[in-house]
C-alpha positions, 0 to 999 in steps of 0.5 A: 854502357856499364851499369853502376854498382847499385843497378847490379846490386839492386839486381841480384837483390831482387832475384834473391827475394823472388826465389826466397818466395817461391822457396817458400810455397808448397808444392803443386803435388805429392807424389802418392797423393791427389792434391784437392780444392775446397769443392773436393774437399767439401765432397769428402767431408760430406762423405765422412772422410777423415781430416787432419790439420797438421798446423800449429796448436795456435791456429787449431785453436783459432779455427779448423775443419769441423771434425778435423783431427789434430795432429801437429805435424812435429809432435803429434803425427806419426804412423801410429796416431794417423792409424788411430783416425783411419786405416790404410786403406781410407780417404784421408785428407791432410791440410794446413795453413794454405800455400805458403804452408809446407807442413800439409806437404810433408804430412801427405809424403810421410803418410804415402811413406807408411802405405797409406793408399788414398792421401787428398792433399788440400793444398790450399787448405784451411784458408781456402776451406772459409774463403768457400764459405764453409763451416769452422769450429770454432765458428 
């Protein structure tokens, strides 16, 4: 039986559309770097680890990590203002926007990239730091 041209269209379509939405999700790891959850997070906030929000200055302003540092990933972070917050040798924690958000990704390969040793990928990042239930600023 020969399907009709729409079926194959329809087809093609929607394979399309599946491998746009998975082009669009960040990766489940970074090499160099431990991908964290909200709870892992949360330990390392408490333990005074050093956070960067690498999102847009639209959504720093909505709301971030109490303490965070602000480096928006295309203008601000570089090697130089990432020394600035912690040494190479500190826990550092990279977040954005959440799965659907690459910039942690790329902010937490770029940071492997300049030597530093121990980068927390928080993947699920500021989404999933209020669906926890902790704290923003502002709140």
């Amino acid at each position: 039986m020969r399907r009709p041209a729409v079926f194959w269209a329809f087809l093609v379509a929607f394979i399309a559309s599946i491998t746009v939405a998975q082009a669009q999700e960040s990766p489940l790891t970074v090499s160099g770097a431990v991908t964290i959850d909200a709870k892992q997070a949360k330990e390392l906030h408490e333990r005074g680890a050093a956070f960067v929000d690498v999102r847009t200055s639209e959504l720093w302003e909505a709301g971030h990590i109490p303490g965070a540092h602000f480096l928006e990933l295309f203008d601000a972070f570089d090697k130089s203002s990432l020394l600035k917050i912690a040494g190479k040798d500190d826990e550092i924690v990279i977040y954005c926007a959440g799965p659907s958000c690459k910039r942690s990704s790329k902010g937490c390969a770029k940071a492997v990239s300049w030597g530093f040793t121990k980068v927390q990928y928080f993947r699920g990042g500021f989404p999933e730091w209020l669906a926890a239930g902790y704290p923003s600023d502002p709140p």
